[in-house]
C-alpha positions in Angstrom: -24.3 -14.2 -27.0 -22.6 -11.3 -28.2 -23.0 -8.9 -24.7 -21.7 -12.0 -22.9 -18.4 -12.5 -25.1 -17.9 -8.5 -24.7 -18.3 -9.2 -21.0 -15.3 -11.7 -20.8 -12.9 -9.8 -23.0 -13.5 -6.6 -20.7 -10.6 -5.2 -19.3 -10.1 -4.0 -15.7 -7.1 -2.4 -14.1 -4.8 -4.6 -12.0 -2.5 -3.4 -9.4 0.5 -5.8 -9.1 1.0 -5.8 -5.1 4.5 -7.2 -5.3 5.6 -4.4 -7.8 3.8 -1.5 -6.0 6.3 0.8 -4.4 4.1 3.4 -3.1 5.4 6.3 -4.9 2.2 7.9 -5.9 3.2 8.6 -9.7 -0.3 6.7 -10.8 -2.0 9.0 -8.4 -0.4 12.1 -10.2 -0.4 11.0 -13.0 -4.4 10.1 -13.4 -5.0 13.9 -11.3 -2.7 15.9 -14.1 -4.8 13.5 -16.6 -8.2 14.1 -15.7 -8.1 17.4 -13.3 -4.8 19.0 -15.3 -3.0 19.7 -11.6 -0.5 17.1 -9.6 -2.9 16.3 -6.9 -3.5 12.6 -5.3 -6.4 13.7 -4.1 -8.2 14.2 -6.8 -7.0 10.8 -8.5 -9.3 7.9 -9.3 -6.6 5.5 -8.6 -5.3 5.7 -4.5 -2.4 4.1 -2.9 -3.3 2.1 0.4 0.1 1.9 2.3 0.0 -1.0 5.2 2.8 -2.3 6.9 6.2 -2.0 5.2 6.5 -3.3 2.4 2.8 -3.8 1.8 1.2 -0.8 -0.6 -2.0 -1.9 -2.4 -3.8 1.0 -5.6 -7.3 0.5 -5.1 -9.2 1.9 -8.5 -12.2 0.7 -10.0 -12.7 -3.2 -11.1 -15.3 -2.5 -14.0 -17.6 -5.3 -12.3 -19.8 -7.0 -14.5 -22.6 -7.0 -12.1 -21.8 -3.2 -11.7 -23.6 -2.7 -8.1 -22.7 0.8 -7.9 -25.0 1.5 -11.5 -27.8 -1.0 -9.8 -27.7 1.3 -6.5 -27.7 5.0 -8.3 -31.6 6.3 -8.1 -31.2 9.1 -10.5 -29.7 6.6 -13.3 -26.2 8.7 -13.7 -24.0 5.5 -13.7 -23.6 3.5 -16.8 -21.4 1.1 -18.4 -19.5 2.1 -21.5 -20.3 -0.4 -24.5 -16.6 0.3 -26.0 -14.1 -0.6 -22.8 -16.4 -1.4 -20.5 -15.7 1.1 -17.9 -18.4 2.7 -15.7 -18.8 6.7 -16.4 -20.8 9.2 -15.0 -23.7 11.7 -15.9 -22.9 14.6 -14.0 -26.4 16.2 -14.8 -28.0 12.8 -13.2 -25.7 12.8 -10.1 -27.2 14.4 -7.3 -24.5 13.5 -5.4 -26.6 10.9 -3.0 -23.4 8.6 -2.3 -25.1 5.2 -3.1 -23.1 4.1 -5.4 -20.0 4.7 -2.6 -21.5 2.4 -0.3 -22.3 -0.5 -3.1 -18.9 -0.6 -4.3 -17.2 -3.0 -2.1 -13.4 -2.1 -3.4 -13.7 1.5 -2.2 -12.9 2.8 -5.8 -15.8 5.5 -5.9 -14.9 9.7 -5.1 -17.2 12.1 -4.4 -16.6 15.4 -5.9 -17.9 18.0 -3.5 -17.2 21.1 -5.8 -19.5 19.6 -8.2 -21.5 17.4 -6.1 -20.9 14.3 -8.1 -18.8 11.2 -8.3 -15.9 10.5 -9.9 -15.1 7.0 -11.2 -11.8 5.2 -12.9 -12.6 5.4 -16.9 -9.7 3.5 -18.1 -8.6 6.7 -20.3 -10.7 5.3 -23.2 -8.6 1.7 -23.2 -5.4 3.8 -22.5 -4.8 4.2 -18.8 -2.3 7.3 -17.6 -1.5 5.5 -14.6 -0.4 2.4 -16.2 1.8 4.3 -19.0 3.8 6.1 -15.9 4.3 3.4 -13.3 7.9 3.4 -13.1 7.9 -0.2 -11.9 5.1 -1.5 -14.6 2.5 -2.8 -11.8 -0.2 -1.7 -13.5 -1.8 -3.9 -16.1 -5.0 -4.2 -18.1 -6.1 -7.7 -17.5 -9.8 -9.5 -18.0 -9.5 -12.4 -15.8 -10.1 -12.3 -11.7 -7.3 -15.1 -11.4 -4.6 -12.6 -13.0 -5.1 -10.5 -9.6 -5.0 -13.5 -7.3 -2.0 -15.0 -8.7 -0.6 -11.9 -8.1 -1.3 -11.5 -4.6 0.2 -15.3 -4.1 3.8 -14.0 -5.7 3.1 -10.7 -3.1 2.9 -12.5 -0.3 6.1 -14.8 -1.4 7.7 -11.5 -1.9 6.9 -9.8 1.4 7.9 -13.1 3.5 11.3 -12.6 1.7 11.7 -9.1 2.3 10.7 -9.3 5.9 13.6 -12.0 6.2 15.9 -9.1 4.0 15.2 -7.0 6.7 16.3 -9.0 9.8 19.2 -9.4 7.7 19.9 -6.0 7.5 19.4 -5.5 11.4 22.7 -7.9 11.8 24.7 -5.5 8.9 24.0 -8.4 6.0 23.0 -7.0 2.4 22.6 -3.5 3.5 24.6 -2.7 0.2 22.9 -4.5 -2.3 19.7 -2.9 -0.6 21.1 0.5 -0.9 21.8 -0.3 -4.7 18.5 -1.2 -5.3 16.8 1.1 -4.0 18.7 3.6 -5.4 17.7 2.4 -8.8 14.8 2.2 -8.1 14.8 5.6 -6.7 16.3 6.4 -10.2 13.3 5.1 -11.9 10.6 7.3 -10.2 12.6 10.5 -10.4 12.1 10.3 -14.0 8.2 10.0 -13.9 7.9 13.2 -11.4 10.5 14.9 -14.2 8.2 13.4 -17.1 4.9 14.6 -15.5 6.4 18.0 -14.7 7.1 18.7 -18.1 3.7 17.1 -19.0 2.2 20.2 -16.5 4.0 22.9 -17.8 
């Protein structure tokens, strides 16, 4: 009873598709975290950029029927008892790639210059990424529904700005769109400053 209550309080990372902006400060910010250099490609969190306006963070979902652990022959993967997150036993991983073709959100890197994987830990219950979004679309959540309620308001939200844009085309708004975005431009100049300083 115990294992299944620990099960619905875990937590997962959730990427808020209507507040993503695309700017790559989670990705830096988990690379300067976990690799110590400003690097998206070494992140365990990456930006998927689609059309404009659409920008999804694909990262780990912490699934509680954890196919990637069930796929890995050598045993490496396994599920922390504490947040719930699946780490990695570098002396296990041969670097075979199963686990990269079970996990079905794309959230698994292999390492090559260890030959391992490399997999979203949550930062022991205190996520980088999340602490530096400048536009706080990050959350810890443990419920599936958070994340599809969230893509219902995203969808609202890119409808709308598709119709902002069309506006724009015939000279309407084209101030209050400079405004915001150079606010919001604002915003995420201060993380790069922030994890500049955090580098040096």
């Amino acid at each position: 009873m115990k294992t299944e209550e620990k099960k619905n309080d875990q937590q997962f990372l959730s990427i808020n598709p209507e507040k993503c902006i695309g700017c790559s400060i989670c990705e830096l910010a988990c690379s300067l975290e976990k690799e110590g250099k400003l690097n998206p490609l070494k992140s365990r969190i990456r930006i998927i950029r689609g059309p404009p306006f659409i920008h999804v963070a694909i990262t780990c979902r912490q699934c509680q029927d954890t196919p990637c652990i069930r796929a890995c022959p050598k045993e490496a993967l396994y599920q922390s008892e504490d947040t719930g997150a699946i780490l990695v036993d570098d002396e296990k991983c041969d670097g075979c790639k199963w686990c990269l073709e079970a996990c079905e959100y794309g959230a698994i890197r292999y390492e090559p210059e260890v030959n391992s994987v490399v997999i979203c830990d949550l930062c022991d219950g205190e996520p980088k990424c999340k602490e530096m979004c400048p536009e706080e679309a990050i959350d810890l959540v443990t419920e599936e529904s958070d994340i599809a309620k969230a893509w219902v308001a995203a969808s609202k939200k890119w409808i709308a700005a598709s119709e902002k844009l069309l506006k724009m085309a015939k000279g309407e708004g084209v101030a209050d769109f400079l405004e915001d975005s150079r606010e919001m431009m604002e915003r995420v100049d201060d993380k790069y400053r922030e994890l500049l300083r955090q580098k040096k």
